[in-house]
N, C-alpha and C positions, 0 to 999 in steps of 0.2 A: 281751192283745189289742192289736194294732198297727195305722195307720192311714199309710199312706205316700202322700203325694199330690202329684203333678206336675204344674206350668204345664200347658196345652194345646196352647201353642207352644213347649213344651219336647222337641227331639226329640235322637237320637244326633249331630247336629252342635251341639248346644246347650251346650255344655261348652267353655265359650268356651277355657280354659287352652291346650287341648292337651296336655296332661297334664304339663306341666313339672315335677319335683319339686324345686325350688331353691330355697334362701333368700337369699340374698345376704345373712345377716344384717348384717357390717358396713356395708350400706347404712343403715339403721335404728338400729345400734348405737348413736351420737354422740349421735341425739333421743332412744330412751330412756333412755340415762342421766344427760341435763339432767334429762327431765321425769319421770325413776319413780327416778332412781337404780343406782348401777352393781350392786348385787343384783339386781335386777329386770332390768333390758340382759341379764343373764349368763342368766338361764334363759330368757329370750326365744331368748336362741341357740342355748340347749341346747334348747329346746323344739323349735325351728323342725328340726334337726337329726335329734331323736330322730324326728321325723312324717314325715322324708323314709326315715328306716331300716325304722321301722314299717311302714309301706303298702307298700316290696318286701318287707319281710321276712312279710307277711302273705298277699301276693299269693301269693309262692313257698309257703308253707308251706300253701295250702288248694289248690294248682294252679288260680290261674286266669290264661288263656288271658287274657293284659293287655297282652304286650310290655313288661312289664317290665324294666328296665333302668339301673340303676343305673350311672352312669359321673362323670365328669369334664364341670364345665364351666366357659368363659371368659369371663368379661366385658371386651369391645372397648372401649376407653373412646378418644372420638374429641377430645374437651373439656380443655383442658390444667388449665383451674380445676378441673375434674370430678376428673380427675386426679390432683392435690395431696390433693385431698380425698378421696378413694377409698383413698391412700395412709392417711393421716391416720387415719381410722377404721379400717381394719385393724389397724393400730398402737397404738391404744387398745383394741381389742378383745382385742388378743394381750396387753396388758399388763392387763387386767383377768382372765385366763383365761390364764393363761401353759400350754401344754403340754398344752391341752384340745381336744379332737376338733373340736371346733364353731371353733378359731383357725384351725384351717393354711388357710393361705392360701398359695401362688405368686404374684410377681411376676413380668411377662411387660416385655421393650423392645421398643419397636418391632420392631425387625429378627426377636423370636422370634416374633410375633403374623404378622408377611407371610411366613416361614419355616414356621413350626408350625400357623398358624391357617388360612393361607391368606388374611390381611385385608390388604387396603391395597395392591396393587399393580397398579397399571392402572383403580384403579377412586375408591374415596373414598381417598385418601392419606394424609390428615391423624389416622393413627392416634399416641395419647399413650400407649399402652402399654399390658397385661391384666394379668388377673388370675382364675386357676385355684383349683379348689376342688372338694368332694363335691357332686355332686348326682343327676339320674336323669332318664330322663322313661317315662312308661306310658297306657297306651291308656285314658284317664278313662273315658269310657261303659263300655268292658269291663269294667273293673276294678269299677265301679258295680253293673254288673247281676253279676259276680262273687256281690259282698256280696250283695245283695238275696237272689241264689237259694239260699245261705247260709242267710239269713235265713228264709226263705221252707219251708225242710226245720225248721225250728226254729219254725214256728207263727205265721209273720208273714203278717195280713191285707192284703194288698195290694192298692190300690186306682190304679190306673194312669190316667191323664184324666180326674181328678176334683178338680178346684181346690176348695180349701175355701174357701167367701164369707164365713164371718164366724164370728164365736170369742163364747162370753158365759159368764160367769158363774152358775149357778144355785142357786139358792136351799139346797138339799138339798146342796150339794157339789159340786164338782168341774167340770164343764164342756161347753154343749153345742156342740158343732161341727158347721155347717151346710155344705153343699153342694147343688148342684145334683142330687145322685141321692140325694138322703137325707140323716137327721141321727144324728151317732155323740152318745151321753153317756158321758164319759171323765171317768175320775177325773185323771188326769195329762192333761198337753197338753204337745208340745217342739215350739217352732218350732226348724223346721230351715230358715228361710225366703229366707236372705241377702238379696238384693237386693228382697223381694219383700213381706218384713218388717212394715212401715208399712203396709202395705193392710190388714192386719189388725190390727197393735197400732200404736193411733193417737201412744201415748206415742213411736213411733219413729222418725215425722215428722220429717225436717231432723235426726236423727239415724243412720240407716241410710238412706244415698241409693243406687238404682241406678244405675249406669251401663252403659252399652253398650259391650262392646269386640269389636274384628275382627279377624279371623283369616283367613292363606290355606293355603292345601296346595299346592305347587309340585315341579313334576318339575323334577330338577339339570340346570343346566349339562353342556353335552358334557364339559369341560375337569376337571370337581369329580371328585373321588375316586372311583375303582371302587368299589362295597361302600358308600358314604358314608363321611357323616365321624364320626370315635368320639368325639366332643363336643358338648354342648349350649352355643349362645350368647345372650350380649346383647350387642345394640348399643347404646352409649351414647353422646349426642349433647346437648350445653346442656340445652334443653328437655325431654329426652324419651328414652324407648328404646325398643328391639323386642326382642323375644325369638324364639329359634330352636330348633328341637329336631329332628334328624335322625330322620325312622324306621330303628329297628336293624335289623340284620341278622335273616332269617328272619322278619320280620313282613309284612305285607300291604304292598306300594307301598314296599316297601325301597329307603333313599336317598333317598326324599323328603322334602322341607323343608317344616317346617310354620313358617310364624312370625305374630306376631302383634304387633299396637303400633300406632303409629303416630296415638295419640291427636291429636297436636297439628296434623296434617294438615289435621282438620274443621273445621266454622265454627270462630272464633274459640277456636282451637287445642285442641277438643274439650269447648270448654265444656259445651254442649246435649245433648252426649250422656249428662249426667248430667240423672238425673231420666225417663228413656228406658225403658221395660219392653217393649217389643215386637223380641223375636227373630229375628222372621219381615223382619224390611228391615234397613238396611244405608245407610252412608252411602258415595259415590260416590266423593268425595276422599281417604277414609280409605282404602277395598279398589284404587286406582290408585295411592296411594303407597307400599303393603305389596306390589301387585304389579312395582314399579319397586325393591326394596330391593335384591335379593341378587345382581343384576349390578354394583352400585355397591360392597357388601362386600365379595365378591369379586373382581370384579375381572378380569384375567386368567386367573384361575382358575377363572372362570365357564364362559366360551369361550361359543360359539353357543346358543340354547334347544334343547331336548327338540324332535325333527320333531313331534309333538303337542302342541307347544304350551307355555309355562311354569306357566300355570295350573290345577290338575286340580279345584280345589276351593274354594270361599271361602262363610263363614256368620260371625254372630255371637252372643253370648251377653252374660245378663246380670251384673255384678259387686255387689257390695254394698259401700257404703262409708262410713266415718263421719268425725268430723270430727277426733278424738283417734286416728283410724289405728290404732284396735284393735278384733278382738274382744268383743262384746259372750256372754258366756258364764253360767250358772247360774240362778236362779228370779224370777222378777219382781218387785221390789219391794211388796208388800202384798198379790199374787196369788198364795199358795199353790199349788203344783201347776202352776205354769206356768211352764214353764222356756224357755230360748232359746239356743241354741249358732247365731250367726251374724255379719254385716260382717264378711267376711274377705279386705277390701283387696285385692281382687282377689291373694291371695296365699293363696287357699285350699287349696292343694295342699300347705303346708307349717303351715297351722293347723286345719284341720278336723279330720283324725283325733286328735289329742292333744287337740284342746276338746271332743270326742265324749267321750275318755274322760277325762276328767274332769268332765263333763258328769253322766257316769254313776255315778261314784265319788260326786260330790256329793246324786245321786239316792237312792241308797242310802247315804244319813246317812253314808260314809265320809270325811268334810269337815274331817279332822285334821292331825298334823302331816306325815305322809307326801305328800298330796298338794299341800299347803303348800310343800313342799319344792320342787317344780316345777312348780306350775303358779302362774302369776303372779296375785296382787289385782289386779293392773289389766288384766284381761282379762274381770273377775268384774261380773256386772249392778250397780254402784251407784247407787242413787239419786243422786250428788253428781256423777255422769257426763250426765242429762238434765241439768243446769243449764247 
């Protein structure tokens, strides 16, 4: 018996990602192998890699209707420090992994990024050079209720606008779980809660913080590519980035640009937005400097707006984040039966399915060398991680 439970304010624009499936691992690379070591950095990348393969190769193989799309993407790096450094960590990674799927990396110069990318010409100039790689992007909500109906032919209770208010321990065993339309007693419990975590397990207080992030949906430029473009982007900029993901071809609003970012735009460069659990608003600064970005990227290649407008679309969602930028993953400290798969750094798209399953492997006592093997300890609930 299963118990699957959504925010209230959680609707199909609530998926703040946009479905990116990218890792950028060499961004990450350099911090975890000061702080875990370079065995642990290397499955991280391979982790991160295997969850972008997995979720098209799963999509495809049950047919669901996702827009799935696995392709190439660039990251614009606009920052010449950014730059050196973005170099630097690729070049560690390829040498800790020499010849391994999760390394390849392309180097992009300028002139191939305003050439090939269509960045920097007539618009923001100051491109320092890209950098090419695997990645994908898919229709999160679909792909979501995909699973679910999956699930749901397989014996899953579904419980749809029914926030769980509180979690307790009972006497007898196992756990009762209260809501607003009733109370479930469950031998197991899994939060699956990311940003929303700490309302219910108080142990994870200033440890899994929410945050709010914003997204728009934009119809292209007259001047931007027939059919769109066959790459997903980031920009990256000092402070901060946005990320971009073309809708593909044959999909609903083909050619539209979905991006999203632009944290540092808000009060006090997005500070307030963490600690924010309401979906339903939206900060004002943030969605006017995401809708002012992709005339400045590109550029001349922009050309005039859409006669309806550049806008088609704009909502936000909630992140989960902690303070050691990992996943928190497997059974709670002294709570039998109480498991947690979430804080996914706003980088859920490339950790959630592989902490799932080994979330599950770990469920069923399979907590050997095998899944040792790839899935990393410092991803795993330790008590010495609340300190």
């Amino acid at each position: 018996h299963a118990l699957a439970s959504f925010s209230p304010s959680s609707t199909n624009r609530g998926l703040v990602t946009g479905g990116h499936t990218k890792a950028a691992s060499y961004t990450t690379f350099p911090h975890h192998q000061r702080e875990h070591g370079t065995e642990t950095a290397v499955k991280i990348a391979r982790l991160e890699l295997a969850n972008i393969r997995a979720v098209h190769a799963f999509a495809r193989e049950h047919g669901i209707d996702c827009d799935s799309n696995p392709c190439s993407t660039t990251d614009v790096i606009y920052d010449s420090t950014q730059w050196a450094l973005a170099q630097g960590a690729v070049r560690a990674l390829q040498d800790a992994m020499p010849g391994d799927d999760a390394s390849i990396y392309t180097f992009h110069s300028p002139e191939e990024v305003r050439e090939k990318f269509y960045c920097g010409k007539g618009g923001d100039e100051g491109v320092c050079g890209g950098i090419s790689y695997e990645a994908g992007s898919i229709n999160a909500y679909e792909f979501t209720i995909g699973v679910l109906k999956l699930c749901l032919k397989n014996g899953l209770n579904l419980q749809t606008n029914t926030p769980v208010t509180s979690i307790s321990r009972i006497r007898e065993g196992g756990y009762q779980v209260d809501t607003h339309r009733g109370t479930i007693i469950a031998r197991r419990v899994v939060m699956a809660t990311n940003g929303y975590t700490a309302h219910l397990l108080k142990k994870f207080q200033g440890h899994i913080v929410p945050l709010r992030g914003h997204v728009t949906a934009q119809r292209p430029g007259l001047n931007m590519p027939k059919g769109g473009l066959a790459y997903t982007y980031t920009f990256s900029y000092g402070k901060g980035y946005d990320y971009m993901i073309p809708r593909p071809p044959g999909s609903k609003f083909e050619g539209d640009i979905i991006i999203g970012g632009r944290l540092i735009s808000a009060a006090s460069e997005g500070l307030y937005e963490y600690g924010t659990t309401d979906d339903t608003t939206e900060d004002e600064d943030t969605m006017r400097a995401l809708g002012n970005t992709l005339p400045q990227y590109f550029g001349d290649n922009w050309g005039s707006d859409h006669p309806d407008g550049r806008i088609r679309m704009q909502w936000t969602g909630i992140m989960g984040y902690g303070p050691d930028g990992l996943p928190f993953v497997g059974e709670m400290p002294g709570e039998e039966d109480l498991w947690v798969s979430a804080s996914f750094q706003g980088h859920g798209m490339v950790l959630c399915w592989m902490s799932a399953r080994a979330l599950v492997e770990m469920m069923g006592g399979r907590d050997g060398v095998e899944l040792r093997g790839w899935f990393p300890d410092a991803f795993r609930v330790h008590e010495s991680r609340f300190e």
